[in-house]
ZAMARGU-4260 file (C-alpha; in steps of 0.2 Angstrom, whole numbers, plus 5000, padded with zeros to 4 digits):
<rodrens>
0) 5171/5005/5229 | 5165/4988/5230 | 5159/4987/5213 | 5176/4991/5207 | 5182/4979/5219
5) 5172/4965/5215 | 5161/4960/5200 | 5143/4959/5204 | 5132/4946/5205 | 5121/4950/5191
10) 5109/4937/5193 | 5106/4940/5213 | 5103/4959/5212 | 5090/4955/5197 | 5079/4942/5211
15) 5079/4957/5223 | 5076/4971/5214 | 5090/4979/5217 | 5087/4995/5203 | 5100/5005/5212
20) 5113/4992/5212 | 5111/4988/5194 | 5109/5004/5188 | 5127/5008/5193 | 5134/4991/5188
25) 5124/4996/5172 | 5140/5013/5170 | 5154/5001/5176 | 5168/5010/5163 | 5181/4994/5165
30) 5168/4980/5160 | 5157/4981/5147 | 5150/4963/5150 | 5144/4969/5167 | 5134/4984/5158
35) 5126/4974/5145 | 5121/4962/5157 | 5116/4974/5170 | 5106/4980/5157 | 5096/4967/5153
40) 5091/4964/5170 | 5085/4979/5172 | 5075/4977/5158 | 5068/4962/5165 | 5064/4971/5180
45) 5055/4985/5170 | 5058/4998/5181 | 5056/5018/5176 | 5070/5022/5187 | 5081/5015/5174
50) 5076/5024/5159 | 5087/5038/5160 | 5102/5031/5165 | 5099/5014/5151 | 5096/5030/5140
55) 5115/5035/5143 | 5120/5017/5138 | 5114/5019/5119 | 5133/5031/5118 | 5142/5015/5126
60) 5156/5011/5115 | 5151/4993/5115 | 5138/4990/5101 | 5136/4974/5110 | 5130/4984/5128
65) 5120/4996/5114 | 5111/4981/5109 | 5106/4976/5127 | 5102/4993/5131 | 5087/4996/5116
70) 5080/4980/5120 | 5079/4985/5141 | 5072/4999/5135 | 5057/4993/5127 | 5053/4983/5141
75) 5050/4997/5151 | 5031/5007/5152 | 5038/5024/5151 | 5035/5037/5135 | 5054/5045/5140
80) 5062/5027/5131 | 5053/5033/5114 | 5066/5050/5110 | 5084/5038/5115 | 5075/5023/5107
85) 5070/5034/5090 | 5090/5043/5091 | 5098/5024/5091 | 5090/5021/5076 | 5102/5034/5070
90) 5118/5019/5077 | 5131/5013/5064 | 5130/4998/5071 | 5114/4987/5062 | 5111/4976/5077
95) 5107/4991/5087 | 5096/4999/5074 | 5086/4983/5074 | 5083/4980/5091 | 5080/4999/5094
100) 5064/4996/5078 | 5061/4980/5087 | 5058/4988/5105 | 5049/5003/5097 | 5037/4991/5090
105) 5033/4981/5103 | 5031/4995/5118 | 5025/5012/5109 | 5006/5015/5112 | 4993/5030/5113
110) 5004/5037/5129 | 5018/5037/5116 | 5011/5048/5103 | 5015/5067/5109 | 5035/5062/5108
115) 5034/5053/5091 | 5026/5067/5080 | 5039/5076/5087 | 5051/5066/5079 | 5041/5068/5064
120) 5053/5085/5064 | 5067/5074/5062 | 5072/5069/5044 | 5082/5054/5051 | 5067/5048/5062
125) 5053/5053/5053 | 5048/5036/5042 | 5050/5028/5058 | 5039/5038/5068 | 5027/5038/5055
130) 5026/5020/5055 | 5024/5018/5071 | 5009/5033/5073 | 5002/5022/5057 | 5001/5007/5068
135) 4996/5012/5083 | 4981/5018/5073 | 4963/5028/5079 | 4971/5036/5094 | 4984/5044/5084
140) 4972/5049/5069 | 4967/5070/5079 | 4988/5072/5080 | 4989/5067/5063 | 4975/5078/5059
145) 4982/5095/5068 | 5000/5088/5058 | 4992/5093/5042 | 4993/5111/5045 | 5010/5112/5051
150) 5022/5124/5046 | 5035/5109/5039 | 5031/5101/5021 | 5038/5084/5028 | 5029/5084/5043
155) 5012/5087/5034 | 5019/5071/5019 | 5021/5061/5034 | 5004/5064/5041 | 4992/5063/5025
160) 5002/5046/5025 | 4999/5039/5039 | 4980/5046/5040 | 4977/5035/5023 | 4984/5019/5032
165) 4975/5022/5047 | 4958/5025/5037 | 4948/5034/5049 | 4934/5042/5042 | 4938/5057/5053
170) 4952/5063/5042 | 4943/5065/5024 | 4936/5084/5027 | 4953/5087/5029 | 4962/5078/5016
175) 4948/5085/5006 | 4954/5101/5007 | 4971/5097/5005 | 4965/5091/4987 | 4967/5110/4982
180) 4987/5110/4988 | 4999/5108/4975 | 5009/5099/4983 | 4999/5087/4993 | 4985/5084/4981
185) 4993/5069/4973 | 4995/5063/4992 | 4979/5069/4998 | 4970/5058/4983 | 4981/5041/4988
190) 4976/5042/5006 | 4956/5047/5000 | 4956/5031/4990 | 4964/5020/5005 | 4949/5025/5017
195) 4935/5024/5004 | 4923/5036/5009 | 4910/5040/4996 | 4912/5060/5002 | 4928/5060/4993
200) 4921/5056/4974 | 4913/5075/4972 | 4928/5084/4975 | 4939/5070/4966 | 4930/5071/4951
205) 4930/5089/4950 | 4949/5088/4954 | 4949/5078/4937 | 4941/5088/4928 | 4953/5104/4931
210) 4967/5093/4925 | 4976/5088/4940 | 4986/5074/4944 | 4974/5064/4935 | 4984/5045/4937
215) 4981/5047/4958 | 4963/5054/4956 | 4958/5040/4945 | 4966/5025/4955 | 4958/5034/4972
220) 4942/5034/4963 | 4942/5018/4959 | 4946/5011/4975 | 4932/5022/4981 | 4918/5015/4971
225) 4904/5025/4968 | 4894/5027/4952 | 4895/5046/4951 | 4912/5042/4945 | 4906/5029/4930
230) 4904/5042/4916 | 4921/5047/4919 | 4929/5031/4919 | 4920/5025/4902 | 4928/5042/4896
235) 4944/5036/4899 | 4942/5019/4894 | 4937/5025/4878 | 4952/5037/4876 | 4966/5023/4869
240) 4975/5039/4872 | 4975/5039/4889 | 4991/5032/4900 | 4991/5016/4902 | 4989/5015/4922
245) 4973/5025/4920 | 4964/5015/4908 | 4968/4999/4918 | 4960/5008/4935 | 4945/5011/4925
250) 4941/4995/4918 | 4943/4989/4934 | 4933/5002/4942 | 4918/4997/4930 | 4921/4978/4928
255) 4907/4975/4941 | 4893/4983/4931 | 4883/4974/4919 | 4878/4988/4908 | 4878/4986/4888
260) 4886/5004/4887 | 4898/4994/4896 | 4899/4978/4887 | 4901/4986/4872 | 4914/4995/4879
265) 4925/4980/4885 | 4922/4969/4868 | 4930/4985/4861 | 4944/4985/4872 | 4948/4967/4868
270) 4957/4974/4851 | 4969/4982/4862 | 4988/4975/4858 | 4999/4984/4871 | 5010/4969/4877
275) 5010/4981/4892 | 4993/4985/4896 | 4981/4973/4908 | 4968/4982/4899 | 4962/4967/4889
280) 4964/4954/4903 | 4952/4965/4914 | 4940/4967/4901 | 4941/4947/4898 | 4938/4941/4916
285) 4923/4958/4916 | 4914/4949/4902 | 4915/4932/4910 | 4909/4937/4926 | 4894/4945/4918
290) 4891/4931/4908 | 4875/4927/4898 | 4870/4945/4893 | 4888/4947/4884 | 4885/4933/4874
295) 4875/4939/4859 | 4886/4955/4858 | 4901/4944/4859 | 4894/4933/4846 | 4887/4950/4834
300) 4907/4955/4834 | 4915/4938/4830 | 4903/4936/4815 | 4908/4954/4808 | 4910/4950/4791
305) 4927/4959/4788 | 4941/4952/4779 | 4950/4939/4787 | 4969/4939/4787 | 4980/4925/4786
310) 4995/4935/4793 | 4989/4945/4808 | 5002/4956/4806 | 5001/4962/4791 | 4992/4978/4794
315) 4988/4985/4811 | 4968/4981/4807 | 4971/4963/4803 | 4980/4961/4819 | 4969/4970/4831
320) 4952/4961/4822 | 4961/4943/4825 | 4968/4947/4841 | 4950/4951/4847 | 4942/4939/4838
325) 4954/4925/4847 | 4948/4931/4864 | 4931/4932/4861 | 4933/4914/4858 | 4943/4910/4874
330) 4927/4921/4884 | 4913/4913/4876 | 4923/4895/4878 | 4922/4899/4897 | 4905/4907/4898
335) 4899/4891/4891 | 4884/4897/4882 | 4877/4884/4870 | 4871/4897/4858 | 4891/4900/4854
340) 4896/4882/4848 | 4888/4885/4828 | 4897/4903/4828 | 4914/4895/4835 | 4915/4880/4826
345) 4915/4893/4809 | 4932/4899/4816 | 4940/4884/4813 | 4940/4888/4795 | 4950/4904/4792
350) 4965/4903/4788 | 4972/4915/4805 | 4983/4903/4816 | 4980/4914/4831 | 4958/4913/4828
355) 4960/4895/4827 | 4970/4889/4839 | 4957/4900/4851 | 4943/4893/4845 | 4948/4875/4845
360) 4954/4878/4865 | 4936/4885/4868 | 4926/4871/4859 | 4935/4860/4868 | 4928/4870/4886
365) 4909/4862/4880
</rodrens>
């Protein structure tokens, strides 16, 4: 009665305490400035009593005591705030979505975990849930783990997700023999390549091979590292067949090799003239980073006595032989090697713009 009476002193029943008091000026129906402040003190005071009740106040009609509510919420240690805080990210209103993230955020721990791959259930919590299990990281990884064989596709997505940011090495057996799902395979290889565990490159290889989902398998090798994968990536650096995204992953998976099958390989690739493809660019900086044992191979191919072609583009020969010709010159102007100066100083006689202008710019690096 008093209450109704009488607005409270907000402030005073925060310095003692008083949950009880606030808790019912927190469901005062006639004054929602009273409940959003109540609320906020009773935040402050971070007392479990008030979850359930605070919980009720994420259905206030005022977004404004909503708002207040989330962020009392997660100040209080109790897993019960993680199912209302997870259901307000569901509000109309974004003020209350954002503080609800925020408070998730901060409070959510390994006590939290049981409540939030159960919202892994829920299609309009589960990326939320799933980045909060992600963050809160090792203790979360045997969950994770037992979520790869539930009953719900979504629930197990969520998980291999999750497992692959987490990168514990406790989760590659099993994402290993999700490898032969059809529809987590592809998943099952990006989360392989994000932990980088050398057990994975068998059973990835083999995937290849068969056919499957070769783009994933190629870029989770590659960010693996291992050189039972090599012969496979030369194959498909070989193949100017291959998609584009593959090729890339494995020049990049072989650039720290110096290997003259490998050499050979990337002076070959510097013909390529896909505006698209980073194919060339990777072989460039792999050939510099090598350095001096790619120098006479580099110097064999620029002397190749083939016709020169003032017009590049002419015929598709002419303008793959002058575009790799050009950036032989620009890696041999950074490798420096002295032996290259007589070869590159022949360039500045033929008649190809392109040749030229790369030849003087690489000179000029001596």
């Amino acid at each position: 009665m008093v209450l109704r009476l009488f607005k409270p002193n907000i402030e005073k029943m925060e310095e003692k305490n008083d949950v009880e008091g606030l808790i019912k000026a927190s469901q005062m129906e006639k004054d929602y400035e009273i409940r959003a402040r109540a609320a906020g003190a009773l935040g402050n005071i971070g007392d479990p009593r008030a979850v359930e009740p605070l919980s009720k106040g994420l259905k206030d009609t005022y977004y404004s005591v909503r708002v207040e509510v989330a962020n009392a919420l997660g100040k209080i240690r109790d897993p019960r705030i993680v199912e209302p805080l997870l259901g307000a990210l569901t509000d109309q209103d974004i003020h209350v979505k954002e503080k609800a993230w925020d408070a998730l955020q901060k409070s959510c721990d390994a006590r939290d975990i049981n409540p939030l791959i159960e919202a892994l259930h829920n299609s309009e919590t589960r990326d939320y849930a799933a980045k909060i299990l992600g963050k809160i990281g090792k203790p979360a990884v045997e969950p994770l783990i037992r979520a790869l064989e539930n009953d719900e596709y979504f629930v197990r997505v969520s998980a291999i997700e999750q497992l692959g940011i987490i990168g514990d090495k406790n989760a590659v057996d099993p994402l290993i023999k999700l490898l032969r799902d059809q529809d987590l395979m592809t998943l099952a290889a990006e989360a392989l390549g994000r932990i980088g565990d050398k057990r994975a490159v068998d059973p990835l290889v083999k995937l290849y091979e068969e056919g499957h989902s070769p783009k994933e398998i190629v870029e989770a090798l590659e960010s693996i590292g291992d050189e039972r994968a090599m012969e496979l990536f030369i194959r498909i650096l070989e193949d100017t067949g291959a998609e584009k995204e593959m090729r890339e992953s494995a020049a990049r998976a072989i650039s720290g090799y110096e290997d003259k099958r490998i050499i050979e390989l990337f002076i070959e690739a510097l013909k390529d003239c896909d505006l698209y493809s980073q194919v060339p660019e990777i072989a460039m900086e792999a050939l510099i980073n090598i350095g001096e044992p790619t120098v006479e191979p580099l110097l064999k191919t620029f002397k190749d006595k083939k016709p020169e072609y003032s017009n590049p583009f002419s015929t598709a020969e002419g303008y793959e032989k002058s575009t790799q010709r050009a950036r032989i010159a620009t890696v041999l102007g950074k490798i420096r090697d002295k032996r290259a100066i007589e070869f590159l100083s022949s360039g500045l006689n033929v008649e190809n713009r392109v040749v030229k202008i790369a030849v003087k710019e690489a000179l000029e690096k001596f």
